[in-house]
C-alpha positions as CSV (number, residue, x, y, z in Angstrom):
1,X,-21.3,25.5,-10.0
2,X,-21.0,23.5,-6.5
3,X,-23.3,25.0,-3.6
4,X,-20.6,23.1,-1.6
5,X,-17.2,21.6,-2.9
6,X,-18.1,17.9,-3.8
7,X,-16.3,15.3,-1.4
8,X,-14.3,12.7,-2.2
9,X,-13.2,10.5,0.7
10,X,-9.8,8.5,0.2
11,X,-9.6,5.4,3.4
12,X,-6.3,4.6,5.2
13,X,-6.0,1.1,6.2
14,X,-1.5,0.5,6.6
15,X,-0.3,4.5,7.3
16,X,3.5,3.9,6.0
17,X,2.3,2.2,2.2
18,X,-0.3,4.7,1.7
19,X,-0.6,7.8,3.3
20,X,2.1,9.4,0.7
21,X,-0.1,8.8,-2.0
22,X,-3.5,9.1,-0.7
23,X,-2.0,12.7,0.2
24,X,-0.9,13.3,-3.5
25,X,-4.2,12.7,-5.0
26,X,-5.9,15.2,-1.9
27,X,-3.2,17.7,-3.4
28,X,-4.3,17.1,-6.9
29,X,-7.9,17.0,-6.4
30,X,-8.5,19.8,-3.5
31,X,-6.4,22.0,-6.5
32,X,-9.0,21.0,-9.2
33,X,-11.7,22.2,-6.6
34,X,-12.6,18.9,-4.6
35,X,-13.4,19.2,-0.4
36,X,-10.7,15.6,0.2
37,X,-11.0,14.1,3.3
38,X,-8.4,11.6,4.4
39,X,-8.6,9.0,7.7
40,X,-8.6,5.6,8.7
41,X,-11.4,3.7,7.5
42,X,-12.9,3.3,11.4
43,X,-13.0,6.6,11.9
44,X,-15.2,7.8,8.6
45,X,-17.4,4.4,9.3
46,X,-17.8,6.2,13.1
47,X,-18.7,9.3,11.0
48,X,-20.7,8.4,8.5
49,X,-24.1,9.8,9.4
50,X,-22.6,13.5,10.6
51,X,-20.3,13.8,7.1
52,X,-21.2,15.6,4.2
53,X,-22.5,12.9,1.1
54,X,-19.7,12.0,-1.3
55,X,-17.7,9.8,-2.9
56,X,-15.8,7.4,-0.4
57,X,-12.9,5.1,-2.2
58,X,-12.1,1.8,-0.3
59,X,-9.0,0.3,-1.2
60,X,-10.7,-3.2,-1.9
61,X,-14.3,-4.8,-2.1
62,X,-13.7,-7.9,-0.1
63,X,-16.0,-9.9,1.8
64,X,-15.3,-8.2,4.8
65,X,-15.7,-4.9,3.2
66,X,-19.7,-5.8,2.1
67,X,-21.9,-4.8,5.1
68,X,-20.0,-1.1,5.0
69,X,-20.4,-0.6,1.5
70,X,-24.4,-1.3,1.9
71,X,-24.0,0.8,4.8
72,X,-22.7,3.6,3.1
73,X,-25.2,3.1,0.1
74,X,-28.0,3.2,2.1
75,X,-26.7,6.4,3.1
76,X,-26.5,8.4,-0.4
77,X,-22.6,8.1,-0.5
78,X,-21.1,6.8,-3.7
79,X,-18.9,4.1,-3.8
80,X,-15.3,3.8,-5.5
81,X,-12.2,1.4,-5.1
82,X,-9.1,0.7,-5.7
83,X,-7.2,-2.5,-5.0
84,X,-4.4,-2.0,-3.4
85,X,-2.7,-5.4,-4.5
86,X,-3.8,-5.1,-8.1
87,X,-0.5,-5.4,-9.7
88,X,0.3,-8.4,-8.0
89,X,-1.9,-11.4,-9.3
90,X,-1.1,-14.8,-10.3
91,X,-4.1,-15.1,-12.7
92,X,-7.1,-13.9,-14.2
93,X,-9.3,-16.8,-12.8
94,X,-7.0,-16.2,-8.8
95,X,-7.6,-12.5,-9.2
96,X,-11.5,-12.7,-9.9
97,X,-12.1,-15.2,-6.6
98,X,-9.6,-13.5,-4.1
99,X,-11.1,-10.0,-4.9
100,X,-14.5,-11.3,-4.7
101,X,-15.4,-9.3,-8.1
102,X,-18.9,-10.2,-7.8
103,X,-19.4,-6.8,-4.7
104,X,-18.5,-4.4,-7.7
105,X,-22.6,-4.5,-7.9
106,X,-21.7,-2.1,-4.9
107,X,-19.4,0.0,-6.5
108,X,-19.9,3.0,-9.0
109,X,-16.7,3.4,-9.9
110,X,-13.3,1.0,-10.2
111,X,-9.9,2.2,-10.7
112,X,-7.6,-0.2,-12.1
113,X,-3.7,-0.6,-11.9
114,X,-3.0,-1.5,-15.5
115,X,-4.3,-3.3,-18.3
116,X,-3.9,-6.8,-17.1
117,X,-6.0,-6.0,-14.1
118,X,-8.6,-4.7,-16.0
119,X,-9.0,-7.8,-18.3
120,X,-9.2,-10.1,-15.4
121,X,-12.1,-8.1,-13.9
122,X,-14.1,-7.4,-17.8
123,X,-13.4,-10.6,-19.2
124,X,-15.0,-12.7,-16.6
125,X,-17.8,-9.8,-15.3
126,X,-18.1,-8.1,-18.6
127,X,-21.0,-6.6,-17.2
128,X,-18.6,-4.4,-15.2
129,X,-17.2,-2.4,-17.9
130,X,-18.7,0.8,-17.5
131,X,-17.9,1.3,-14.0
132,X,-14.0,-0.1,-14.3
133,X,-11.2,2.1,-15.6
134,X,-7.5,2.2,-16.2
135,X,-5.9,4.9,-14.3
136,X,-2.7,3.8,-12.4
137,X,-2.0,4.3,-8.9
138,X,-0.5,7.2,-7.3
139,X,1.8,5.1,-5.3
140,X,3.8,5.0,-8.5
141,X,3.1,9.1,-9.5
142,X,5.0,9.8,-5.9
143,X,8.3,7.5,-6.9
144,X,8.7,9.6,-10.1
145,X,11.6,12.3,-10.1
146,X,9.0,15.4,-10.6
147,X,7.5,14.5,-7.0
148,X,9.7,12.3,-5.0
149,X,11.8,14.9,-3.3
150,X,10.7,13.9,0.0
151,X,12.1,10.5,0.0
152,X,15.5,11.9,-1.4
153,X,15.6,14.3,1.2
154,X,14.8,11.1,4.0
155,X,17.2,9.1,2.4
156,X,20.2,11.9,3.1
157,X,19.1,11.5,6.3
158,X,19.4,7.8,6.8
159,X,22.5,8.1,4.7
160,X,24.2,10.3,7.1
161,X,23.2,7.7,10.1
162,X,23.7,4.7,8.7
163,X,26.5,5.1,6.0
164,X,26.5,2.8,3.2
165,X,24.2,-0.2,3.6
166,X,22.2,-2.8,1.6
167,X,18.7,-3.2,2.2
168,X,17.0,-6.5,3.2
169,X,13.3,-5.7,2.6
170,X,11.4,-8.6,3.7
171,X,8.2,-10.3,1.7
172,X,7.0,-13.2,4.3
173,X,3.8,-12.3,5.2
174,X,1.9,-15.7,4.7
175,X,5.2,-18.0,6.1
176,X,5.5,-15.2,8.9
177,X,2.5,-13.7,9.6
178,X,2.6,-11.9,13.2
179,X,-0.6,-13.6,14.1
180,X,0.8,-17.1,13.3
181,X,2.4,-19.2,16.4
182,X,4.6,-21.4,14.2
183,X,4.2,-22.9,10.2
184,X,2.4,-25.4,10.4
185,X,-0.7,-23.3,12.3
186,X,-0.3,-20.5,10.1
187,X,-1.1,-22.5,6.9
188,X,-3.6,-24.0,8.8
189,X,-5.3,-21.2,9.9
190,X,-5.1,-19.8,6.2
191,X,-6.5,-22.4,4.7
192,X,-9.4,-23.3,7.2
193,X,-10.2,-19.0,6.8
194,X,-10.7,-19.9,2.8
195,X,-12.3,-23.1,3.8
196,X,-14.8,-21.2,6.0
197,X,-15.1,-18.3,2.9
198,X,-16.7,-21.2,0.8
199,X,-13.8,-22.9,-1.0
200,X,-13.3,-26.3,-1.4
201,X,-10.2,-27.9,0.1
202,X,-9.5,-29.6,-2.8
203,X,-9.9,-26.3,-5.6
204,X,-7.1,-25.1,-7.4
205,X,-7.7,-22.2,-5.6
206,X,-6.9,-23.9,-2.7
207,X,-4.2,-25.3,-4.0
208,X,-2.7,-22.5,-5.7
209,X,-2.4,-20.7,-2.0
210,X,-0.7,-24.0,-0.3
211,X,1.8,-23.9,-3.0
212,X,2.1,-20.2,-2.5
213,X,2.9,-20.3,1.6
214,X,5.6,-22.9,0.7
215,X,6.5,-20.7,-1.7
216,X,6.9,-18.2,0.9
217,X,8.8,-20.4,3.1
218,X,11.3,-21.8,1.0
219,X,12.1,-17.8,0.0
220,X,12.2,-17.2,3.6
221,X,15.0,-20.5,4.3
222,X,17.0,-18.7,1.4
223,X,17.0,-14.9,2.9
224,X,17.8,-16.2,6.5
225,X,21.0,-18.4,5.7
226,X,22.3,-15.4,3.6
227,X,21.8,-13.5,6.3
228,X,23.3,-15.8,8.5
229,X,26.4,-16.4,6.0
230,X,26.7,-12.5,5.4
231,X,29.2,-11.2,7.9
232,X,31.5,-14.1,7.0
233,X,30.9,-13.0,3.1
234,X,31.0,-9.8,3.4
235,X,32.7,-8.7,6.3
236,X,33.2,-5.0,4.9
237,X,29.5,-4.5,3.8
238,X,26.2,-3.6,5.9
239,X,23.0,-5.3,5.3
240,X,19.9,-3.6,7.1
241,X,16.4,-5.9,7.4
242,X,13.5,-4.0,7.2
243,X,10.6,-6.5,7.9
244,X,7.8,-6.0,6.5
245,X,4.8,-4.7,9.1
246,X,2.3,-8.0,9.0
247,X,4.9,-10.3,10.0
248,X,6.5,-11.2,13.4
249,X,9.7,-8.8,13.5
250,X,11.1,-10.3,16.9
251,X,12.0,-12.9,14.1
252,X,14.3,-10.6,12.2
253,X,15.7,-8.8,15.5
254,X,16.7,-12.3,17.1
255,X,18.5,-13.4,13.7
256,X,20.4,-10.1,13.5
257,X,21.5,-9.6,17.1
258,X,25.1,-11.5,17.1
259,X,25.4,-10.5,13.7
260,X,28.5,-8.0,14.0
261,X,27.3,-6.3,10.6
262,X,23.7,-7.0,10.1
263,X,21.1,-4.3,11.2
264,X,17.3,-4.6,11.7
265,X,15.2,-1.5,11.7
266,X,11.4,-1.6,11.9
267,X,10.3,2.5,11.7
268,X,7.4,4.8,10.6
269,X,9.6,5.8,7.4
270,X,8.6,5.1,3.8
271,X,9.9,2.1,2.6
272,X,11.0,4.4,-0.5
273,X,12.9,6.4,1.4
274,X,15.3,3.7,2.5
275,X,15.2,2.8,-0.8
276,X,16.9,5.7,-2.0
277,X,19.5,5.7,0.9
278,X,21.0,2.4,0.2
279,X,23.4,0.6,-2.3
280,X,20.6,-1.9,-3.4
281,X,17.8,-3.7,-2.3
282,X,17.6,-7.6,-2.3
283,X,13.9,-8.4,-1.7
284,X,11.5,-11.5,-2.9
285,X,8.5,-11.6,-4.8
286,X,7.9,-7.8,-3.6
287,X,6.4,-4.5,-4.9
288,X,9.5,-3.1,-3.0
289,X,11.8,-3.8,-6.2
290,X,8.6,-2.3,-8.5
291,X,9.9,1.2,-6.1
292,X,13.2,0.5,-6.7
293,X,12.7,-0.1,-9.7
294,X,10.6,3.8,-10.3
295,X,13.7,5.3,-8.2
296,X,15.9,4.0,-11.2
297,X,17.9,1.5,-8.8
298,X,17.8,-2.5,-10.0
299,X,16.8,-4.6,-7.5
300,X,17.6,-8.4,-6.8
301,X,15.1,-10.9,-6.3
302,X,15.3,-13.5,-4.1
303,X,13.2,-16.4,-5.4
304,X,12.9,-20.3,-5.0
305,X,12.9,-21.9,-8.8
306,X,10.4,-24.4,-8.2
307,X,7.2,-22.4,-7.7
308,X,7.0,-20.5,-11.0
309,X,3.1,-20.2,-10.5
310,X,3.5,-18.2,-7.4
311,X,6.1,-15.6,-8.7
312,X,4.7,-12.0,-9.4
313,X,5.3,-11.1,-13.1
314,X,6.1,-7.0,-12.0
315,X,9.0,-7.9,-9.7
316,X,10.8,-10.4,-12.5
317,X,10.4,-7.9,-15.0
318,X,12.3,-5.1,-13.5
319,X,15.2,-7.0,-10.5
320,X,18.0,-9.3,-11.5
321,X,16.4,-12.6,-10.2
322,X,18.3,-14.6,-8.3
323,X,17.7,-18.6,-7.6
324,X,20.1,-20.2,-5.0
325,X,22.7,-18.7,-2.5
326,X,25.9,-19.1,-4.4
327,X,24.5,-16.5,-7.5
328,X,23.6,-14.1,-5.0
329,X,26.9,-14.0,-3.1
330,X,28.3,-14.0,-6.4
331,X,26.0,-11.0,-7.1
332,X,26.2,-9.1,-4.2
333,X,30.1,-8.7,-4.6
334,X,29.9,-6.6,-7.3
335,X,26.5,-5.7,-8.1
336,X,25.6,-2.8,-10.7
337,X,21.9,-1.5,-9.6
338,X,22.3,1.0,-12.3
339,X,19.8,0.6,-15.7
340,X,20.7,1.1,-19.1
341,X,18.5,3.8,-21.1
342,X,17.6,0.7,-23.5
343,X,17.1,-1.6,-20.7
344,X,15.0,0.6,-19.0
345,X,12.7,1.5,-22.0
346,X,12.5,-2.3,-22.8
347,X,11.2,-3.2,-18.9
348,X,8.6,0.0,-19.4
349,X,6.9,-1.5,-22.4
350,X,6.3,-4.3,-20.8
351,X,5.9,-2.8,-17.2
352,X,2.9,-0.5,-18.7
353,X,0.5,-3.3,-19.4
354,X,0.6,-3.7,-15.8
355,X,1.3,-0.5,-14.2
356,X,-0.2,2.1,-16.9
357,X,1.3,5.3,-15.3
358,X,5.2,3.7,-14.8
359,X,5.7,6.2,-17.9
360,X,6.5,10.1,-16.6
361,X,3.6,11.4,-18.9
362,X,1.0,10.0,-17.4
363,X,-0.7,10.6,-13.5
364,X,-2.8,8.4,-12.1
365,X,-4.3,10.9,-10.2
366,X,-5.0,13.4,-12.8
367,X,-6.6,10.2,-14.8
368,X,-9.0,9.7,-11.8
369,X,-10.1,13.1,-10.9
370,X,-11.0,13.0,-14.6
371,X,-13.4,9.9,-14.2
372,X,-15.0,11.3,-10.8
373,X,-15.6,15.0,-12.4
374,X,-17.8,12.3,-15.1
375,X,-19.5,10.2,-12.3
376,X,-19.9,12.6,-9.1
377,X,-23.0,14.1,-8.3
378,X,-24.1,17.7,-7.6
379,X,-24.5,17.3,-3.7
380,X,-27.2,19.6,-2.0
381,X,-26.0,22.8,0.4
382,X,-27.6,20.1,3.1
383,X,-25.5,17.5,2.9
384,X,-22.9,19.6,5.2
385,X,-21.0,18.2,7.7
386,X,-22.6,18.4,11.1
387,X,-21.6,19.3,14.4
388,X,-18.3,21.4,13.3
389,X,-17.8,23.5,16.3
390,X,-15.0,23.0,18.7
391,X,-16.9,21.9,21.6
392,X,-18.6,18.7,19.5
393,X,-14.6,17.9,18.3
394,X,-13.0,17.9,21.4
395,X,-16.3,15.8,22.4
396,X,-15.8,13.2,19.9
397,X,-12.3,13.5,21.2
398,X,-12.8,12.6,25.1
399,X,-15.1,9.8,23.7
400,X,-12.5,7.9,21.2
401,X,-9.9,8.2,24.4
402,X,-12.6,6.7,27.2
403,X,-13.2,4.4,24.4
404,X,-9.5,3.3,24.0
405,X,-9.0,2.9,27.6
406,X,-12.2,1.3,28.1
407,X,-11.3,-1.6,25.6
408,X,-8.2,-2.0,26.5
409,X,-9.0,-2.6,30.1
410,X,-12.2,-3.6,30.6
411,X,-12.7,-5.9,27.4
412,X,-11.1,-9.0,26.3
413,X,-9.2,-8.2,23.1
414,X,-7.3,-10.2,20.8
415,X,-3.3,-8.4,21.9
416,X,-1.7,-9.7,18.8
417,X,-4.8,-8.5,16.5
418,X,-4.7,-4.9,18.2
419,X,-1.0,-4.6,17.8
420,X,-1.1,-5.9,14.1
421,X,-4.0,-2.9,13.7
422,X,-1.7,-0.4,15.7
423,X,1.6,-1.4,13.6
424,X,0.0,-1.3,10.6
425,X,-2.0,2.2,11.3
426,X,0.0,5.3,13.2
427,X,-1.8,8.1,14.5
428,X,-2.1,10.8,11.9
429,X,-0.9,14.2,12.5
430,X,-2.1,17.8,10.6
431,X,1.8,18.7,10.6
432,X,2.8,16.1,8.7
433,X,-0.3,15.9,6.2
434,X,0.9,19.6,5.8
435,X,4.5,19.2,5.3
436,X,3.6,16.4,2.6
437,X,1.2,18.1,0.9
438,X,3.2,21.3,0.7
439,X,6.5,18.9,-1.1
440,X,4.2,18.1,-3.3
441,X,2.7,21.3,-4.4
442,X,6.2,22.7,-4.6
443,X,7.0,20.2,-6.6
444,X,3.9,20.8,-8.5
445,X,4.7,24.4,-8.6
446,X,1.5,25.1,-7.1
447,X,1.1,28.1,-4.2
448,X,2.2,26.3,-1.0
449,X,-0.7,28.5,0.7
450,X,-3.4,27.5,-1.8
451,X,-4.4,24.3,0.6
452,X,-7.2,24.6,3.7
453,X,-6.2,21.4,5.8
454,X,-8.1,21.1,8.7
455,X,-8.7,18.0,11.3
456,X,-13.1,18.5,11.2
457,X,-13.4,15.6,13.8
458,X,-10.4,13.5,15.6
459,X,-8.4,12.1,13.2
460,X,-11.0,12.7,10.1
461,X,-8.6,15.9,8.0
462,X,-10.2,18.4,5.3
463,X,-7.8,19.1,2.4
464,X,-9.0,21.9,0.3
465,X,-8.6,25.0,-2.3
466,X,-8.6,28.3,-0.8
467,X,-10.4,29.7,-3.2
C-alpha cells in the first residue's frame, strides 16, 4: 500500500485540443487511486523542485523538450510521453527524424496511438521495445457516445445561436502560420529551422517538408475560392470558418467580412463540439474529420491530387475526399454525412491499425493506467509536496502576476510569439476542471462527489479519490 497516492503528472501545451482528455484520464486514474496533477508545462517546470516525485507525461520528446527531460531525471521523476501527432505521419523513416526517436533514452515509458506508430518507432530503435506500448489516446475515448455528452450538450447550444450551418475547419498551419509575414518567408523560415536542426538542404527530409507546405498552399487556394464562390452557390446555406489556432485568423475574418452568408468564429470551444452542431464539416488533411468521423458524421476532405505523399492516411480513410472545386459544389448540394453500419465497420478495421481504441471496447486510458500501475514506483512519505499552505500559494501567486507585468513591460518580447503561446493556452479554471470531470464520472456512473480537485499552487490542480 501507498504511504502517499503515487503521482502522475499529465502537461498541457494547446488548452482547447487537450484539456478534455487530459481531464478524462485524471478521472480514470484519480478513481483507480492515483494523486493527477494537471497544468501547463511552465508551470510544473517552475515547480519542479517543491512537487511531490512521480510520473510526468510530456506530449512529445522533441529537441526542445531534451534539457527538461534531464532536468526532471536528475530530479527522481519518471518520464512518460505521448505524441500528440502520432496518427498523423507520412512514414516510418519521416516519423523516426521529426520525433527525434533517439531522446526515448530519456523516457521510461511510451504510449503509442496505434499499431502503425508503434512499428515506426520498434522497427528502426528496436531497442525501444520494452518501454513503447499501444494504448490509444483518450482524445478518441472522449468522442465516443458513453462519454461525449458534453459536446452534445455544447453543440445544442451553438445550434440554438447559429441555426443550421456547415463547418469550415481550417488545416493551414505551415502555409499560414501566425508567426509567418507572407509565403515565401514562412517556408523559408521552416526550412532554415530544419537546416539549423542538422538536416541537409538537399534530404528527402527536406524535401518531403517543401513538398508538404505547397501541399498546404495549394489546399489553402482551393478552400478560399470556395469560400469566395459560396454565397453565389449556395445562397440558402451557412458556412462558418473555424481557423485553426496556430495560424493568422485576421486571414479568415478579412475573407469572410462582405460575405453575406459566411461566418468566422475563432472561441475557447471544443472543436468537437461544433462538430456536433453543424450539417457537416469540410476540412483538409485534418484530424478534425478523424472527430467527425468518432461522432458518426462523414466528413469531406478538401485535398490537392498532386501531392499524394503529403496526404494523412486517417483522414482519407474515414471523409469523402474531394479533389477540385466543381466535385465539392457538386457535393455540398446534397451531401449525406450519414455512415452505413457496413461502411462504418469496414473504415474501423482499417482505422484500428492506426487508432487502436476507435473501437467502443477499448479505453486508452484504462490501457495506460494499466502500464503505469507496472512501471510506477513506491514513492517515499517524503517526496510530499512542499510549501501547501495558503500564504506560500497566494505567494507564488503575486510572483507569477509581478512576473507577467514585469515581462511584458519591462522586457523585449517577441508580441506575435507571446500571443501564439496565449491563443494556444487559456487560463485554467477549478470550475471548469470540475464540471468536466463530474460529465465524465456521470457518464462513468461513478459518485460525482468521489473526486478531491484542488488548485495546490497557481494554476498546478490536484485530482484525486476521496477515499
Amino acid at each position: 500500500m501507498y504511504k502517499v497516492k503515487p503521482r502522475i503528472y499529465f502537461l498541457i501545451e494547446t488548452k482547447k485540443r487537450e484539456f478534455d482528455s487530459r481531464i478524462y484520464f485524471a478521472t480514470k486514474a484519480a478513481a483507480s487511486g492515483f494523486s493527477v496533477v494537471i497544468a501547463k508545462k511552465s508551470a510544473i517546470f517552475d515547480r519542479r523542485k517543491d512537487l511531490q516525485r512521480g510520473l510526468i507525461i510530456f506530449k512529445s520528446i522533441g529537441d526542445k523538450n531534451v534539457e527538461s527531460l534531464k532536468e526532471y531525471k536528475k530530479l527522481g521523476y519518471m518520464i512518460g510521453a505521448v505524441d500528440e501527432e502520432g496518427m498523423m505521419f507520412f512514414n516510418e523513416k519521416h516519423y523516426c527524424e521529426s520525433r527525434y526517436i533517439k531522446n526515448l533514452n530519456l523516457v521510461d515509458v511510451f504510449f503509442c496511438w496505434g499499431k502503425k506508430e508503434y512499428n515506426a518507432i520498434i522497427n528502426s530503435y528496436p531497442e525501444f521495445k520494452d518501454k513503447v506500448f499501444i494504448t490509444g489516446n483518450q482524445r478518441i475515448d472522449v468522442l465516443k457516445k458513453k462519454i461525449n455528452e458534453k459536446y452534445i450538450q455544447r453543440s445544442k447550444v451553438i445550434k440554438k445561436k447559429h441555426g443550421d450551418f456547415i463547418l469550415f475547419a481550417s488545416m493551414f498551419t505551415m502555409a499560414n502560420h501566425k508567426m509567418a509575414d507572407s509565403d515565401n518567408k514562412n517556408l523559408a523560415n521552416i526550412i532554415d529551422g530544419f537546416v539549423k536542426r542538422g538536416w541537409s538542404r538537399d534530404s528527402d527530409f527536406i524535401k518531403l517538408h517543401e513538398d508538404y507546405i505547397n501541399f498546404q498552399k495549394e489546399n489553402m487556394k482551393l478552400s478560399i475560392e470556395f469560400i469566395k464562390q459560396f454565397p453565389n452557390k449556395f445562397p440558402n446555406k451557412k458556412l462558418i470558418i473555424r481557423p485553426h489556432p496556430n495560424e493568422k485568423v485576421e486571414i479568415w475574418f478579412e475573407l469572410a467580412k462582405n460575405l453575406k452568408n459566411v461566418e468566422v468564429v475563432f472561441d475557447d470551444e471544443s472543436t468537437s463540439s461544433w462538430i456536433a452542431a453543424c450539417n457537416f464539416i469540410i476540412t483538409s488533411n485534418c484530424t478534425t474529420s478523424i472527430e467527425s468521423f468518432m461522432l458518426n458524421k462523414k466528413s469531406i476532405n478538401l485535398i490537392n491530387k498532386s501531392y499524394e505523399k503529403n496526404q494523412f492516411l486517417a483522414p482519407k480513410l474515414v471523409s469523402k475526399n474531394i479533389f477540385n472545386l466543381e466535385d465539392l459544389n457538386k457535393t455540398v448540394e446534397n451531401f449525406n454525412p450519414v455512415f452505413d453500419e457496413i461502411e462504418k465497420d469496414n473504415i474501423n478495421i482499417e482505422l484500428s491499425k492506426i487508432i487502436y481504441n476507435c473501437s467502443d471496447k477499448i479505453c486508452s486510458a484504462e490501457n495506460m493506467i494499466k502500464i503505469i500501475n507496472n512501471k510506477i514506483e513506491n514513492y517515499k512519505e517524503s517526496n510530499k509536496d512542499k510549501f501547501k499552505n495558503i500564504f506560500n500559494f497566494y505567494l507564488f501567486q503575486t510572483y507569477y502576476l509581478i512576473r507577467y507585468y514585469y515581462r511584458k513591460f519591462f522586457t523585449k518580447q517577441d508580441k506575435v510569439l507571446v500571443a501564439l503561446i496565449t491563443q494556444k493556452l487559456k487560463k485554467i479554471y477549478s470550475w471548469e476542471i470540475k464540471n468536466t470531470a463530474n460529465s465524465y464520472l456521470s457518464s462513468l456512473q461513478i459518485n460525482q462527489n468521489s473526486l478531491k480537485i484542488k488548485e495546490i499552487y497557481p494554476q498546478i490542480f490536484k485530482i484525486e479519490n476521496k477515499l
